[in-house]
C-alpha positions in Angstrom: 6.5 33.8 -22.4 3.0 32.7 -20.7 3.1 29.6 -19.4 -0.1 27.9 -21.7 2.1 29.6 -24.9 5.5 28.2 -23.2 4.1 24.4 -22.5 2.5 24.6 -26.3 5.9 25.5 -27.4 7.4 22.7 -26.2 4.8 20.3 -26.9 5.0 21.3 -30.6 9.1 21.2 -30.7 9.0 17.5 -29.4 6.4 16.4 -32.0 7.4 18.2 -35.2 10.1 16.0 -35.7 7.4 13.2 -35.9 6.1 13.9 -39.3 9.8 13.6 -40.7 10.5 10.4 -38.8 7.4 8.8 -40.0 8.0 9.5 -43.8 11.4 8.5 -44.1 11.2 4.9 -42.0 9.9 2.4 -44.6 8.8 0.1 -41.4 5.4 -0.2 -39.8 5.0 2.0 -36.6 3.9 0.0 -33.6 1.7 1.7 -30.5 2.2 0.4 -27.3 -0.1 1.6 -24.5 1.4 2.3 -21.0 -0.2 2.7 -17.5 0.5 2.6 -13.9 -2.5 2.9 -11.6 -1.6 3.7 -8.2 -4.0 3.4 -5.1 -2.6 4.8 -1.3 -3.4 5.5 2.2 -1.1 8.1 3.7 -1.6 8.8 7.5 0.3 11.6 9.0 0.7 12.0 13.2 2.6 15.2 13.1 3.3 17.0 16.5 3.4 20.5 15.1 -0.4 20.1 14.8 -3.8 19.4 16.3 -5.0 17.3 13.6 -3.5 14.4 12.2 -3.6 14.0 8.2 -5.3 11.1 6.4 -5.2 11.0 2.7 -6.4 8.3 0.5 -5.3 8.9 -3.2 -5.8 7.3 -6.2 -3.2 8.1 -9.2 -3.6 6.7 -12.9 -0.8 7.5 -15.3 -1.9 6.5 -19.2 0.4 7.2 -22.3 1.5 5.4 -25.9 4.5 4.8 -26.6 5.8 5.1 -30.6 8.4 2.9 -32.2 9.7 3.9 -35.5 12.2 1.9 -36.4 15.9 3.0 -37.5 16.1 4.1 -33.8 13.1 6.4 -33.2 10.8 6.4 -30.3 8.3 9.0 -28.8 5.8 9.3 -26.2 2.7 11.3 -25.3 1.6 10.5 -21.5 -0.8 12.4 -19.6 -1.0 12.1 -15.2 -4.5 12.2 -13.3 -4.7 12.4 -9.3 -8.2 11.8 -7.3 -8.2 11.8 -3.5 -11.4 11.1 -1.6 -11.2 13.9 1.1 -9.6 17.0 1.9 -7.9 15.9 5.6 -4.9 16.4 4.7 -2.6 19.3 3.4 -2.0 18.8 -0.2 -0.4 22.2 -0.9 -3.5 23.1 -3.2 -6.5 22.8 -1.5 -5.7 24.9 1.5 -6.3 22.8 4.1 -3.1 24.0 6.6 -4.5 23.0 9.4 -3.4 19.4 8.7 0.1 18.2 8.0 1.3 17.9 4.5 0.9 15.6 1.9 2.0 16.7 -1.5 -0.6 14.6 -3.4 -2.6 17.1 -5.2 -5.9 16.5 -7.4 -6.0 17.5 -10.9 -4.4 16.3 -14.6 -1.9 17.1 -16.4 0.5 16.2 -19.7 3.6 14.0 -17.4 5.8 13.7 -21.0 5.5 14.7 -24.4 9.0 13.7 -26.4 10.8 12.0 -29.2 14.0 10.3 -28.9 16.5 8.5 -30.9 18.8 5.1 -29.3 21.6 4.4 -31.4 25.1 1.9 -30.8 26.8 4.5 -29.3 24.2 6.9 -28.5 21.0 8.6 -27.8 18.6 11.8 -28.0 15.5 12.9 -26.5 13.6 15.9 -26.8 10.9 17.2 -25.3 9.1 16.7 -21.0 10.5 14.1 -20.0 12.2 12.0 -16.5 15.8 12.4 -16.0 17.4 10.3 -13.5 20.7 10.6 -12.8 22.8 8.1 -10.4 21.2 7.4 -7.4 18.9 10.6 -7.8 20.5 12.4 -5.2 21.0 15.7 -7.6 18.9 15.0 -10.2 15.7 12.8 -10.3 11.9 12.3 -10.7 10.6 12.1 -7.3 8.7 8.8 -8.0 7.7 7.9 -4.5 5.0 11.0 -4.5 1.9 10.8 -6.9 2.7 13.3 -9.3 6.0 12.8 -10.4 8.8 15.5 -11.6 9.7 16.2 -15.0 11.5 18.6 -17.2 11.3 20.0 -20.5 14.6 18.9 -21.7 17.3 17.6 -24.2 19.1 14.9 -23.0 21.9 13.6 -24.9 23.8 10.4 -24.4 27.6 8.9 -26.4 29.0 5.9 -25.6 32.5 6.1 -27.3 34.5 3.1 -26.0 33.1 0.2 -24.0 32.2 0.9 -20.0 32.2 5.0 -20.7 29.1 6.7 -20.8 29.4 10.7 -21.3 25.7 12.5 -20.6 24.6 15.9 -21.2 21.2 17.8 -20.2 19.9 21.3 -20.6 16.8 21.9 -18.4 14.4 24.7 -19.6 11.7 24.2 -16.7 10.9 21.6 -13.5 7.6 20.4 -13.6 7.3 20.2 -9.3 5.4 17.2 -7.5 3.3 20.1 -5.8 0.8 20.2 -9.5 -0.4 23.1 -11.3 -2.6 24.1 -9.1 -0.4 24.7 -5.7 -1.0 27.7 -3.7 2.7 28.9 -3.5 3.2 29.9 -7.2 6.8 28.5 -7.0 5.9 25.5 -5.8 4.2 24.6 -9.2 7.3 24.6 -11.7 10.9 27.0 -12.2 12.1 28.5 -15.2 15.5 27.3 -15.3 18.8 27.3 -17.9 20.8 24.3 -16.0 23.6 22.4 -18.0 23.9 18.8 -16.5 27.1 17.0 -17.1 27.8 13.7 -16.2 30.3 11.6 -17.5 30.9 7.5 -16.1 33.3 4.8 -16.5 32.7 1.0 -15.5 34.8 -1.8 -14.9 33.6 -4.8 -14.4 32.0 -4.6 -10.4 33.4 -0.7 -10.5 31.8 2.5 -11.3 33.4 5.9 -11.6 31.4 9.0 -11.8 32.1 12.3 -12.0 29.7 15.5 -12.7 29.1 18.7 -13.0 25.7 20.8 -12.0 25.5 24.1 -13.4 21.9 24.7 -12.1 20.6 28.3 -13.0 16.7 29.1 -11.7 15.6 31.8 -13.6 12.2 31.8 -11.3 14.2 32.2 -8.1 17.7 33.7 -8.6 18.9 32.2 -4.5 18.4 28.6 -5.8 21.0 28.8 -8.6 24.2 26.5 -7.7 27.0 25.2 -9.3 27.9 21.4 -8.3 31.6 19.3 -9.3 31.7 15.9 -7.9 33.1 12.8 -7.8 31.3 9.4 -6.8 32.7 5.2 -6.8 30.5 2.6 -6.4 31.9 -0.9 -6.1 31.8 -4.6 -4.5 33.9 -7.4 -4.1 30.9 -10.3 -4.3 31.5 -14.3 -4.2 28.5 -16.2 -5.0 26.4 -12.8 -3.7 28.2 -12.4 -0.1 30.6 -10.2 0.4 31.4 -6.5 0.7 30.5 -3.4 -0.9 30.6 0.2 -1.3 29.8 4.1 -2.1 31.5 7.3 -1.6 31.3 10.4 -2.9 32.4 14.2 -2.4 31.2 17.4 -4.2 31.2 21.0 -3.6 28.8 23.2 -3.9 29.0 26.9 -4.5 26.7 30.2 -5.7 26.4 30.4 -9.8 24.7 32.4 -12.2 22.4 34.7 -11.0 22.6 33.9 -7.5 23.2 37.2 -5.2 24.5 35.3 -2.6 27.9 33.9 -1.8 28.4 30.4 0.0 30.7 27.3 -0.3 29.6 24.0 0.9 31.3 20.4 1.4 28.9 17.5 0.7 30.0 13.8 1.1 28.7 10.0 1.4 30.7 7.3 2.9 28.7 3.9 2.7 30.1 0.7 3.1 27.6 -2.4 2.6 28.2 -6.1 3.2 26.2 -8.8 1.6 25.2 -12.0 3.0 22.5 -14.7 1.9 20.3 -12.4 0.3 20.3 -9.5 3.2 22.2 -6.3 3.1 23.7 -4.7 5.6 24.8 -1.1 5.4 26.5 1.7 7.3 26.5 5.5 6.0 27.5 8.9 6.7 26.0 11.6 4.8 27.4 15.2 5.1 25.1 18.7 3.7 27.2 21.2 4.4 25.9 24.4 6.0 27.5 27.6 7.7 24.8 28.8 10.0 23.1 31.4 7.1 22.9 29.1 4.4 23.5 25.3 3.4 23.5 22.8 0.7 20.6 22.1 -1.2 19.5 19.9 -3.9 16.1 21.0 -5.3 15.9 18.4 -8.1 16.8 15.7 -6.4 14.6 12.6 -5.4 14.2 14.0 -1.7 12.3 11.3 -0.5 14.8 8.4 -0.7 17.3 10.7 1.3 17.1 11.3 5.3 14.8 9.5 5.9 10.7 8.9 4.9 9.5 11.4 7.1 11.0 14.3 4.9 12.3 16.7 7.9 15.0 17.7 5.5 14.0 18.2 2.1 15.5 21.4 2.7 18.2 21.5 4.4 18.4 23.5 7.4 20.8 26.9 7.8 23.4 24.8 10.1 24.0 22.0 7.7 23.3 18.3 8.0 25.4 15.3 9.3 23.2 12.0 8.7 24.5 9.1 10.2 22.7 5.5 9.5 22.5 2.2 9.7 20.1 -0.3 7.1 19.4 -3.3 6.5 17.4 -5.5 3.6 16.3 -8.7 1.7 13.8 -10.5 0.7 12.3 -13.4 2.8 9.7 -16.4 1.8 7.7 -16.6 -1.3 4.1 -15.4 -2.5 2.8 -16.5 -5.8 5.0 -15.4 -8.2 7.9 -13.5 -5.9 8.9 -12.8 -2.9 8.4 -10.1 0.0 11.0 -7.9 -0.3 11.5 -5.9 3.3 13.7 -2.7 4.6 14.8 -1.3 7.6 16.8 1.8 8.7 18.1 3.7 11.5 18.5 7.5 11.2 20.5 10.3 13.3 20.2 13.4 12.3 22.9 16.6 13.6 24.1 19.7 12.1 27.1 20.3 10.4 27.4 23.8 12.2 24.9 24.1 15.6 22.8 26.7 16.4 21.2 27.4 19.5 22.3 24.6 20.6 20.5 22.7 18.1 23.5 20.5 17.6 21.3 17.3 17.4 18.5 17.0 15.0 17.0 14.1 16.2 16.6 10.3 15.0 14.2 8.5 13.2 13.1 4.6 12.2 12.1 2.9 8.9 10.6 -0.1 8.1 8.8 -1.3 4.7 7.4 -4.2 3.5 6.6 -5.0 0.1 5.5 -8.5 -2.2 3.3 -8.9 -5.4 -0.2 -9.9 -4.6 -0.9 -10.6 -8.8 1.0 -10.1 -12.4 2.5 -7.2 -12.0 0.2 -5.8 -9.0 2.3 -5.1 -6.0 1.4 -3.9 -2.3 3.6 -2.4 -0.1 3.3 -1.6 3.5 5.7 1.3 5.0 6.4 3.3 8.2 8.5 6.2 9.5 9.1 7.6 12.8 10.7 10.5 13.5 11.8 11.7 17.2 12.9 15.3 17.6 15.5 16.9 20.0 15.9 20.4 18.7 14.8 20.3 15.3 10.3 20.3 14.1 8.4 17.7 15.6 7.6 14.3 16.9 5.9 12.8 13.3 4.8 9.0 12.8 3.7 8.2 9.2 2.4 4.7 7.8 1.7 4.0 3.8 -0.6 1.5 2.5 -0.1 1.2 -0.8 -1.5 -0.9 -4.2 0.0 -0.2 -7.4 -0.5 -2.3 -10.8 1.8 -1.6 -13.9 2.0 -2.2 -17.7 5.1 -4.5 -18.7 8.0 -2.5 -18.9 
């Protein structure tokens, strides 16, 4: 199906149900507009080039949201992106001399759905966010302008208190790269991925566990199949205290997929709390056997290895990604507080390769605190230092960003 006839499609299967919904609710509809206006400064010192990248972006996201009573919701959103130059590599305006930043121009429709939220339940139909966990397999990629989406169902059943069974069925990926990317398959994948993800909680405890059945029809080598298992947890007294994450999953070829590989992945983080500041210590593990290694292509790359994305794909030998954060929040500012972050990053493989055994290492640091109602600034900064693996690369955010109420 062409894609213009294919997005229609979709469009037009999320809304139908509309007309229906509207008829048989005796309650007024209420419209609620929504909007997040975004304003940044990305500055990019990558070693791998001659030129550093400066890109100063300006992204408004408008929509209206529809409550129908008995349940029944929908909304219609649409994305615009406006940069005022072209130093900087966006993926669709060519400019390759400079590093990367995937902020693209243009517009487009962000979600189109209708939904249902019921006692023990829920629906939605239609483009829409799906966020799963901590994002690490499944997310929206919110830190970058144009954010990921999916033309999905997404069902939710609550049967018993603290359980929470979820089910998706992805028909495309809407990418961060926009319509208008030079690599074709950067823009969006045709997929047929069953998400399953089913959770129990207990009081301070959370058990997860999930299965990824992730089939690109656009490029067969992507398609995986993903089982795993994650606990989350804390023992907290009056907010101190300790807590913690782990998880394991394996990773192997599905579907379509020509090739054959088996990987390990796990996270071991413990955290402790004290007087508003948390400390924590982790050990993330992508496996990889020198051909191939674990990926997660719909994840939300960016909060993962570090802000300078060196591994939102992962490289042939595998990833080990040891670290060490901390955060809080500090002082007051009109109507909050400034809210700070930083982390220590090293980076080796799981399996080395020319003797690139170790990556290299990398800082964070953000700062962040509301300047007005509901207008927040942030200030961020990564540095990455290389031993065997790209480039020396600095990168500093300045950011404004003013919201509707949620």
């Amino acid at each position: 199906m062409a894609k213009s006839s294919r997005n229609s499609a979709w469009l037009l299967l999320a809304c139908l149900p509309l007309a229906a919904v509207a008829q048989s609710v005796t309650q007024s509809i209420r419209v609620e507009p929504t909007w997040n206006l975004r304003l940044r400064h990305e500055q990019v010192d990558d070693g791998a080039f001659a030129r550093d990248a400066s890109a100063e972006t300006l992204r408004l996201r408008a929509g209206l949201k529809f409550t129908f009573g008995d349940g029944w919701s929908a909304l219609l959103e649409g994305e615009g992106i406006a940069s005022t130059g072209n130093r900087y590599n966006s993926t669709a305006n060519g400019q390759t001399a400079y590093p990367a930043v995937i902020d693209p121009n243009g517009a487009e429709l962000n979600q189109a759905w209708i939904g249902w939220t019921g006692a023990e339940g829920a629906a939605k139909l239609g483009r829409q966010r799906i966020l799963l966990d901590n994002q690490r397999w499944v997310g929206n990629v919110g830190w970058r302008q144009n954010e990921q989406t999916f033309d999905a169902l997404a069902l939710e059943y609550k049967p018993v208190a603290g359980v929470t069974l979820r089910y998706s069925w992805l028909d495309r990926v809407h990418r961060v790269n926009g319509d208008d990317a030079r690599d074709r398959l950067a823009r969006e994948r045709d997929l047929d991925s069953h998400l399953f993800n089913a959770a129990w909680k207990q009081c301070t405890h959370q058990v997860v566990g999930y299965a990824y059945l992730h089939r690109d029809q656009t490029v067969a080598t992507a398609s995986t199949a993903t089982y795993g298992l994650r606990w989350t947890g804390d023992r907290l007294r009056d907010g101190n205290g300790w807590g913690w994450t782990a998880e394991a999953a394996h990773q192997a070829d599905y579907g379509n997929n020509p090739q054959n590989f088996s990987h390990a992945y796990w996270l071991l983080e413990p955290a402790y709390n004290v007087r508003g500041t948390s400390f924590k210590a982790g050990w993330e593990h992508l496996g990889g056997n020198g051909r191939h290694a674990l990926q997660t292509p719909l994840a939300t790359l960016h909060a993962f290895n570090g802000w300078d994305d060196k591994f939102l794909v992962t490289p042939a030998g595998g990833l080990n990604d040891r670290y060490l954060s901390a955060s809080g929040k500090f002082g007051r500012i009109r109507d909050g507080r400034f809210a700070w972050a930083v982390a220590w990053h090293d980076y080796r493989a799981d399996r080395a390769l020319a003797g690139m055994g170790h990556y290299g290492s990398e800082w964070n640091a953000s700062l962040g605190f509301p300047l007005a109602t509901r207008l927040q600034a942030l200030l961020k900064v990564a540095d990455y230092r290389a031993d065997h693996f790209a480039r020396d690369t600095t990168k500093v955010w300045l950011q404004l960003e003013w919201a509707s109420a949620k």
